[in-house]
C-alpha positions in Angstrom: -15.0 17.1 20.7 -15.1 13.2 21.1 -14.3 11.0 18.4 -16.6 8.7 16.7 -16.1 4.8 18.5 -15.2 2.5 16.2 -18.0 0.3 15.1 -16.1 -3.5 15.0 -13.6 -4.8 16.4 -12.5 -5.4 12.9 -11.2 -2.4 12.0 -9.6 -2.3 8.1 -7.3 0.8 7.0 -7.6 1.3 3.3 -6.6 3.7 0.6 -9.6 5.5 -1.6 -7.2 6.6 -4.4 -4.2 5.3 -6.5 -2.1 4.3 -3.6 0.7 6.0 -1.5 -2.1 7.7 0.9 0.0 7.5 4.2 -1.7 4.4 5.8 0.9 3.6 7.8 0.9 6.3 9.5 -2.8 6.0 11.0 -1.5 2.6 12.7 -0.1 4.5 15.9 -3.0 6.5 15.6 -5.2 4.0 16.1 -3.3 1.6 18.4 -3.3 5.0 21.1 -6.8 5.7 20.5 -8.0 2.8 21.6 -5.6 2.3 24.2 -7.0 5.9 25.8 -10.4 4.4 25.0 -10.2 0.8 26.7 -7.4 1.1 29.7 -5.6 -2.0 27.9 -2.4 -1.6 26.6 -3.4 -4.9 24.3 -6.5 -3.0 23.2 -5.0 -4.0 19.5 -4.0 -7.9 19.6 -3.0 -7.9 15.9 -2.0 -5.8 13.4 -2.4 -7.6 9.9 -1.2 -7.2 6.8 -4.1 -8.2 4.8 -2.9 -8.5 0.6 0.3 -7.4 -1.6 4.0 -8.2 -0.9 7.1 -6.0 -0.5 5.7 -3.7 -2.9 3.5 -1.7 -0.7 5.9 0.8 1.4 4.8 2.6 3.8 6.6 5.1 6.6 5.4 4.4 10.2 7.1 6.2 13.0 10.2 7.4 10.6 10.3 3.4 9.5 10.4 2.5 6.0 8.9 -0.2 5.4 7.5 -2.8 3.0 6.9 -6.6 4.2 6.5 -6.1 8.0 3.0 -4.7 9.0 2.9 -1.0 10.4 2.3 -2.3 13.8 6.1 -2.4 14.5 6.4 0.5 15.5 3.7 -0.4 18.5 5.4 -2.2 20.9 2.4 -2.5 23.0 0.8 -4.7 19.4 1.5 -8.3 20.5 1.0 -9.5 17.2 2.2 -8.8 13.8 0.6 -11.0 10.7 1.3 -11.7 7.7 -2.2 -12.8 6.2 -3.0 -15.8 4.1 -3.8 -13.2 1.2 0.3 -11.6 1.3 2.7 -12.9 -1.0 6.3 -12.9 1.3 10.1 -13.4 0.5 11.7 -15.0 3.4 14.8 -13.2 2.6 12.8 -9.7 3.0 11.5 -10.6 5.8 14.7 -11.1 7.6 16.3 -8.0 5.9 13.3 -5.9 7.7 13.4 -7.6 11.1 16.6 -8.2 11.6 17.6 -4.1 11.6 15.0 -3.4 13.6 15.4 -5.9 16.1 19.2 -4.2 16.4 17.6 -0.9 17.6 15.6 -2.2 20.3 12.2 -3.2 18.1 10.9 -6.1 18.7 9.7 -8.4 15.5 10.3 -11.7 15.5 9.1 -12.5 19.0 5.7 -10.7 17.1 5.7 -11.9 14.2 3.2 -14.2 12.7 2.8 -15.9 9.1 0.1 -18.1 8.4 1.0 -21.4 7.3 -1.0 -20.6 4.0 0.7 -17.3 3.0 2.8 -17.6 0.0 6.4 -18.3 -0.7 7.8 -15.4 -3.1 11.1 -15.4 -4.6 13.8 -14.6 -6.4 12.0 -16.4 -9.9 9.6 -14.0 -9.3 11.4 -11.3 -9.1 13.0 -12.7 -12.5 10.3 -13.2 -14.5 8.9 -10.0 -13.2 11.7 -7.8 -15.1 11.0 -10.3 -17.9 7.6 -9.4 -18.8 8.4 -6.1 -18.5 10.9 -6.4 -21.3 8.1 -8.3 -23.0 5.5 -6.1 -22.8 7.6 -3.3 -24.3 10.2 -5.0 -26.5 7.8 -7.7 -28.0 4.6 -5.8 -27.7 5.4 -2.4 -28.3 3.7 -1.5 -25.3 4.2 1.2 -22.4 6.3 -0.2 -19.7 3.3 -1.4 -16.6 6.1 0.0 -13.8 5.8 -2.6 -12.0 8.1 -2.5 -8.7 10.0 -5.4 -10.0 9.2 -6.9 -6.4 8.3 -10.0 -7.8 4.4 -9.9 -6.8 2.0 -10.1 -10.1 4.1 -13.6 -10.7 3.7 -14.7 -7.2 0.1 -14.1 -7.4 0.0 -15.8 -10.9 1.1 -19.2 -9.2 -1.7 -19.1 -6.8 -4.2 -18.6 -9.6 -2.5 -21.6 -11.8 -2.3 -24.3 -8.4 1.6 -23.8 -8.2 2.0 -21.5 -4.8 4.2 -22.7 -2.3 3.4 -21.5 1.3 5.1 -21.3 4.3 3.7 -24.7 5.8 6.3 -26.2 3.8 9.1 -24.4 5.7 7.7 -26.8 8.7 8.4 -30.1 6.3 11.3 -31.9 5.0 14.0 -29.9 3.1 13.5 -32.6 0.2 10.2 -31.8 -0.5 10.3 -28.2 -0.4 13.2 -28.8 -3.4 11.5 -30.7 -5.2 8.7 -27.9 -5.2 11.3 -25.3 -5.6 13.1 -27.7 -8.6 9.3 -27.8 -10.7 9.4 -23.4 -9.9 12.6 -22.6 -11.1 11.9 -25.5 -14.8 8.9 -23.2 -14.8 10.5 -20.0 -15.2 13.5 -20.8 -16.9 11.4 -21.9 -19.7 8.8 -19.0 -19.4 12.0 -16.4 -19.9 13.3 -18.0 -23.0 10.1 -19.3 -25.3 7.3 -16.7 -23.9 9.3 -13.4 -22.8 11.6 -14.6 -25.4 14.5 -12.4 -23.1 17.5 -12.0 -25.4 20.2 -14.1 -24.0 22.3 -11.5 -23.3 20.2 -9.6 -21.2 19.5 -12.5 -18.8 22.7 -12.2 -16.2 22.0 -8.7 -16.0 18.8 -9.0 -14.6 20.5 -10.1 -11.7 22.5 -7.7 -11.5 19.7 -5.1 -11.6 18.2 -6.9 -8.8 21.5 -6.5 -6.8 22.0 -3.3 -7.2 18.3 -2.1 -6.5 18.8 -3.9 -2.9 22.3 -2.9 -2.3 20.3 0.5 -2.5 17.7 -0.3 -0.4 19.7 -1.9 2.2 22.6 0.4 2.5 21.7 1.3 6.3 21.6 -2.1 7.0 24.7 -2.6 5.3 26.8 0.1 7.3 24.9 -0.9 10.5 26.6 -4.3 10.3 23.4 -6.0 10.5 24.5 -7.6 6.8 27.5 -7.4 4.2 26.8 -6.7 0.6 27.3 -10.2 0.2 23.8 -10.5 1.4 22.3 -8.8 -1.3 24.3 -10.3 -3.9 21.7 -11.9 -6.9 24.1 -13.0 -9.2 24.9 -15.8 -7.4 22.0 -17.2 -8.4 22.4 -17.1 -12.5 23.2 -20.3 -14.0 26.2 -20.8 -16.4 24.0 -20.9 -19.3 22.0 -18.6 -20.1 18.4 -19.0 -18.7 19.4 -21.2 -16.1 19.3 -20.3 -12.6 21.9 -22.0 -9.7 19.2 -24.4 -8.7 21.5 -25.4 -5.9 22.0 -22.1 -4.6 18.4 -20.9 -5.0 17.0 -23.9 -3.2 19.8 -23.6 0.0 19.2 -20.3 0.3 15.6 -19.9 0.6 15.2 -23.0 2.5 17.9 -21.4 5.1 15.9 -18.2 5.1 12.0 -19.9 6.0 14.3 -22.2 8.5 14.9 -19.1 10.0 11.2 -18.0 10.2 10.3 -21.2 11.2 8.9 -20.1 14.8 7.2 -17.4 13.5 4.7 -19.9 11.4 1.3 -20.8 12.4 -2.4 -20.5 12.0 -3.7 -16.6 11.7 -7.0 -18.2 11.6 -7.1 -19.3 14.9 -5.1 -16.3 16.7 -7.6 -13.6 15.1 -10.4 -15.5 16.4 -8.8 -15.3 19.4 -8.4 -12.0 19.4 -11.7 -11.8 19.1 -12.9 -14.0 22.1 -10.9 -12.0 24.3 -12.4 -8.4 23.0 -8.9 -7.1 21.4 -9.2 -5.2 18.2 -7.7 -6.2 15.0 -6.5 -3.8 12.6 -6.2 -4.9 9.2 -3.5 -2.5 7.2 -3.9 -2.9 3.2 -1.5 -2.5 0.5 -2.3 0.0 -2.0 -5.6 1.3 -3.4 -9.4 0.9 -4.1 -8.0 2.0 -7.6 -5.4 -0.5 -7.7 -7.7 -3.4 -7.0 -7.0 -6.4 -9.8 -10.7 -6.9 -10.4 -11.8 -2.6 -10.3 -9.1 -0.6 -11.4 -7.4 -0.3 -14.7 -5.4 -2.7 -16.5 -2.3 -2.8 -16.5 -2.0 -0.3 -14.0 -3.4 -2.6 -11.2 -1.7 -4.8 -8.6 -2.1 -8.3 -8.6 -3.7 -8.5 -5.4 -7.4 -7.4 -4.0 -7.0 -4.4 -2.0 -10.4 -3.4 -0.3 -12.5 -4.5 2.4 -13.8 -7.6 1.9 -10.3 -9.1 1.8 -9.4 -8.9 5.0 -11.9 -11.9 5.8 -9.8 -14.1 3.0 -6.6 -13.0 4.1 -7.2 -13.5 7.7 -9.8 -17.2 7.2 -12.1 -15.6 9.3 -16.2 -15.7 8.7 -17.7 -12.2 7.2 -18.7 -9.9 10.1 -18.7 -6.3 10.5 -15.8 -4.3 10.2 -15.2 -0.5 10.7 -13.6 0.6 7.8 -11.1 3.9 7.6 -10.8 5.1 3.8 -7.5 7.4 3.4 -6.3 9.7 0.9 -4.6 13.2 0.7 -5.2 16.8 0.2 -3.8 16.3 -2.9 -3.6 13.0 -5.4 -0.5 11.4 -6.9 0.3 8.4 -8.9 3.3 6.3 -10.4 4.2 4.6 -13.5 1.9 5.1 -16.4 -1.3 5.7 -15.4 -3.9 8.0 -17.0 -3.9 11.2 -14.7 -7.2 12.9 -15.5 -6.6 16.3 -12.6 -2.2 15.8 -13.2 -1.5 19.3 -12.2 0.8 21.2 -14.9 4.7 20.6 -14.4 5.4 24.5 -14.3 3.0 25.3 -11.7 5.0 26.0 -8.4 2.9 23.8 -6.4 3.5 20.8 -8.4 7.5 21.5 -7.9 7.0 22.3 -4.2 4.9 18.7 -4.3 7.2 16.7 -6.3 10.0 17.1 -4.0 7.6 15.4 -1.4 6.8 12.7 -3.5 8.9 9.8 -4.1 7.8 6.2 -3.3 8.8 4.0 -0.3 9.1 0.7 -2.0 10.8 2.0 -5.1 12.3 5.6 -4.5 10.5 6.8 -7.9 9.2 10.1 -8.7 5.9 10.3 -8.3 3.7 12.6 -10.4 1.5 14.9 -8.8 -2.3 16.3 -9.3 -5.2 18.1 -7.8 -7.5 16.4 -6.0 -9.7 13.7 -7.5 -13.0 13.7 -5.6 -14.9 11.5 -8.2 -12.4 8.7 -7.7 -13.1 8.7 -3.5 -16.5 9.3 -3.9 -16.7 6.2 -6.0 -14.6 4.1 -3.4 -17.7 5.0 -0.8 -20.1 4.0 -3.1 -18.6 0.8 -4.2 -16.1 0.0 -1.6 -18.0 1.7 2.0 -16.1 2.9 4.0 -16.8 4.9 8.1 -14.5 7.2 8.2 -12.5 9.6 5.9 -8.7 9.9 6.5 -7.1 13.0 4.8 -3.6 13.6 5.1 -0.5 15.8 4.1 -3.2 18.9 4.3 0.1 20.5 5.5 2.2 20.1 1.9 -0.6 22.2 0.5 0.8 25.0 2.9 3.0 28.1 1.5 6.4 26.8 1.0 9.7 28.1 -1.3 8.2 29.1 -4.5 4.5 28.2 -4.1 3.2 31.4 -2.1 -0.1 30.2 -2.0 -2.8 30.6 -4.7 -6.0 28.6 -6.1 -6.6 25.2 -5.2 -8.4 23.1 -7.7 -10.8 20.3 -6.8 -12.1 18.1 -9.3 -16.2 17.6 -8.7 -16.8 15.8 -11.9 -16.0 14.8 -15.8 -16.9 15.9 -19.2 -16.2 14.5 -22.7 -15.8 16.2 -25.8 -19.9 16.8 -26.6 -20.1 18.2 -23.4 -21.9 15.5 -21.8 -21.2 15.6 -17.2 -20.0 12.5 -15.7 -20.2 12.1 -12.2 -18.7 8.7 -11.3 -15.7 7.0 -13.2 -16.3 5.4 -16.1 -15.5 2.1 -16.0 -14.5 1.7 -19.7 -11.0 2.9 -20.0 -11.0 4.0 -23.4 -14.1 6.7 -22.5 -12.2 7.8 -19.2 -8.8 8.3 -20.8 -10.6 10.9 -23.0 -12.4 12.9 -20.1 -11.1 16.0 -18.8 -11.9 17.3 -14.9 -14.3 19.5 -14.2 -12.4 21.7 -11.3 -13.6 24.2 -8.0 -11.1 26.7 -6.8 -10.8 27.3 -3.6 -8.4 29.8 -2.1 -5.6 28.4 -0.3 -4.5 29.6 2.8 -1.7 31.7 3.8 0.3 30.3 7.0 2.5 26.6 8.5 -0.1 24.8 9.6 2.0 21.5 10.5 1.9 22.2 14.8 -1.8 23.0 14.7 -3.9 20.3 16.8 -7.2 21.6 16.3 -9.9 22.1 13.6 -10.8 25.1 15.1 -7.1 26.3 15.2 -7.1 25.8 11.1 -7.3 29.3 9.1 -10.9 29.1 7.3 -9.3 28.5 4.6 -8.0 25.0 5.5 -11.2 24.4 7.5 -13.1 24.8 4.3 -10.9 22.9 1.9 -11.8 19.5 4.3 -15.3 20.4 4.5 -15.6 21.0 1.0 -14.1 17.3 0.8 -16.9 15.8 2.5 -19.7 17.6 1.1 -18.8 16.6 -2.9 -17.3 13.3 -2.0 -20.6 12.5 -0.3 -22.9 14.4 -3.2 -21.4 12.4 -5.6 -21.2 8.9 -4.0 -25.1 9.2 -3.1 -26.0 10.6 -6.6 -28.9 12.7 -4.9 -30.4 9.4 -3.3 -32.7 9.5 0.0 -30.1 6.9 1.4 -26.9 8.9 2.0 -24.0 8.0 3.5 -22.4 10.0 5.6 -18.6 8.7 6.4 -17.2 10.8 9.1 -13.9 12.8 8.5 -11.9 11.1 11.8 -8.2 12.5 11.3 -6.3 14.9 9.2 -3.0 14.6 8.6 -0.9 17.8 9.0 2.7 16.1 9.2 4.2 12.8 8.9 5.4 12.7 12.9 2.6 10.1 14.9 1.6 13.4 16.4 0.9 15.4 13.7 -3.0 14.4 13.6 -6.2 16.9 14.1 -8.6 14.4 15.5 -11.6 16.8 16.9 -12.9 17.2 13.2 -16.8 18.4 13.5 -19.6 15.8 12.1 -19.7 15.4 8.8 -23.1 16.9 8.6 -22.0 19.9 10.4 -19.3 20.2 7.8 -21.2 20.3 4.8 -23.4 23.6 5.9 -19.1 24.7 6.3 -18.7 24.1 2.7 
């Protein structure tokens, strides 16, 4: 069974859920598809990360990573970019490429940051721990769980006219300090009057930050690539407290853009390129429809926008079609402290079997696990569009240790305490904390399903599950309407391996009479 071409030659990978949907992993995917499809080993000119920072990890090829688009692990992908719409510490950059390039990976030959993407750093990171201790010391609040990465703040000096952006790398080292001099006055004094940070706690935030990358970066570390010195924050807390080592903050990240220097120019121009000269352009997105600043749910958002319609921002390129591939798992997760409407019950053998799977690639915490939300994608369609329908880690829902197999649950709608049926997601937060899921069971199925290649290989069971998928998530993004749309299911993931992919998925149309 052929797959469906893709429509653009803009084509935009996306999560439909809360994040953590495997994206990554479609890059290779992709990049080999069309590959097969055109005879050009160039058939994908760029891979571009699109919004978001270090906080969006994703695994591609067994590489972890977080900065560095997924196109890495393509060495076929002559270009990988770093969009106008990313937020990117030099340093981080260097700690990704720099390993990488030790094994025989290519990066910084690749790599591409547009003059206009933005200049995160260690104040970020800073004042990112800070208003975490402000929101729950001072406020009383839950903590956000925020990565600590640095990013909302980044993003907050875009919005208030203070970004710095890479351009300035490509300048004179005394005006890049004297931007850097006006960023570090600004969060100095943010910490102490706004966060109000006792002053006690200040040095350790340092050394929080020192220890999370020693932790991060231990393979590094015992490859030789770099010494723990590397990774050392504390060098840059001042004497007093809520003072930073200008000196040493300034040196160092001006050493670390120097570095990136030749890897600094106009995405603008190379994706229009691209273009000309018929080579596709993938856009790969951090996080989630759900996680979008402007449509998901305060505080538990990122700072960035993380659908579609980005991907012309990020890049500076005019809107134009683009062939967009929604993704999202058998199953749903989430981190930090967001409402979980289908969170499945702790004691339920499936959630253990699941949790065990579940841990994030940026931050290495514990995600928790639920049934699968199928209001929440079939909004993304409605709102967001989207061609196709990626569903991965079908496999995890397999028999394995002590989950033997059982019901599946599959949440079609909502209802609230009167009774009352809702069928999209309320966009009030206060109405949708108070909802509980209205479920399907479906019967799981019985046997490993992680070397199958084929839909038609699946047990029934499986087969069902996906086309069950499609028909609600496309019944309730239409809301019985005469104008349907009809996204077509193009992979399903049944492993984390490149290979692991079932690609010859029937029409979506034929799936639904399935269901």
């Amino acid at each position: 069974m052929a797959i469906t071409p893709f429509s653009s030659l803009l084509i935009a990978d996306v999560g439909v859920s809360m994040g953590d949907e495997g994206k990554g992993r479609l890059i290779p995917e992709v990049v080999r598809e069309l590959q097969k499809l055109t005879g050009r080993k160039d058939a994908v000119g760029t891979v571009l990360k699109v919004n978001g920072g270090a906080n969006s990890g994703h695994t591609v090829a067994g590489l972890k990573l977080n900065l560095l688009p997924g196109g890495v692990a393509e060495h076929d992908v002559p270009c990988l970019a770093l969009g106008s719409g990313v937020v990117a510490d030099p340093r981080k950059a260097l700690w990704e490429a720099l390993p990488l390039e030790k094994i025989g990976i290519p990066v910084l030959k690749r790599l591409l940051i547009d003059e206009r993407c933005m200049v995160s750093d260690v104040t970020h990171r800073i004042l990112d721990l800070a208003w975490e201790d402000y929101r729950v010391r001072i406020l009383g609040q839950e903590p956000r769980g925020s990565t600590g990465r640095g990013i909302t703040p980044a993003y907050v000096d875009e919005a208030s006219q203070f970004q710095v952006q890479y351009w300035e790398f490509l300048g004179s080292r005394e005006a890049y300090a004297n931007r850097m001099e006006a960023r570090l006055d600004r969060a100095e004094r943010t910490v102490r009057h706004v966060c109000q940070l006792p002053a006690e706690v200040w040095p350790t935030l340092f050394e929080k930050l020192t220890q999370a990358e020693l932790r991060a970066n231990a393979g590094a570390i015992q490859s030789g690539v770099f010494t723990e010195a590397e990774f050392d924050f504390n060098r840059f807390c001042g004497k007093e407290p809520y003072t930073f080592n200008r000196a040493v903050v300034i040196e160092t990240y001006w050493q670390a853009g120097r570095k990136l220097a030749a890897c600094i120019g106009d995405v603008r121009e190379h994706i229009l390129g691209d273009l000309a000269a018929e080579r596709r352009i993938v856009g790969e997105f951090g996080q989630a429809f759900w996680l979008d600043k402007r449509h998901g749910f305060a505080p538990n958002v990122t700072a960035s926008h993380t659908f579609t319609a980005e991907i012309f921002q990020s890049a500076g390129i005019p809107v134009q079609r683009v062939h967009v591939m929604g993704c999202c798992k058998a199953y749903d997760t989430k981190v930090g402290t967001h409402t979980f409407l289908t969170k499945m019950e702790e004691t339920h053998p499936l959630y253990r079997h699941l949790s065990k799977l579940e841990y994030g690639t940026s931050t290495g915490r514990q995600r928790m696990v639920g049934w699968c939300d199928l209001v929440e994608k079939a909004d993304a369609l409605r709102f967001g569009g989207y061609d196709d329908l990626v569903i991965n880690k079908l496999d995890a829902l397999s028999p394995h240790g002590e989950w033997k197999g059982g019901d599946l649950l599959l949440c079609t709608g909502y209802t609230d305490a009167a009774g009352k049926i809702y069928t999209g997601v309320p966009r009030d937060d206060s109405l949708r904390r108070t909802l509980k899921p209205i479920y399907a069971t479906l019967p799981s199925w019985k046997e490993d399903i992680s070397g199958i290649r084929s839909f038609s290989k699946l047990p029934k069971e499986a087969q069902r599950y996906i086309a069950f998928m499609a028909k609600e998530i496309v019944r309730l993004a239409n809301r019985n309407e005469a104008t349907t749309r009809l996204p077509n299911i193009r992979y399903v993931g049944v492993g984390p391996d490149p290979d692991q992919i079932i690609a010859d998925i029937p029409a979506t149309s034929e799936l639904i009479k399935l269901a």
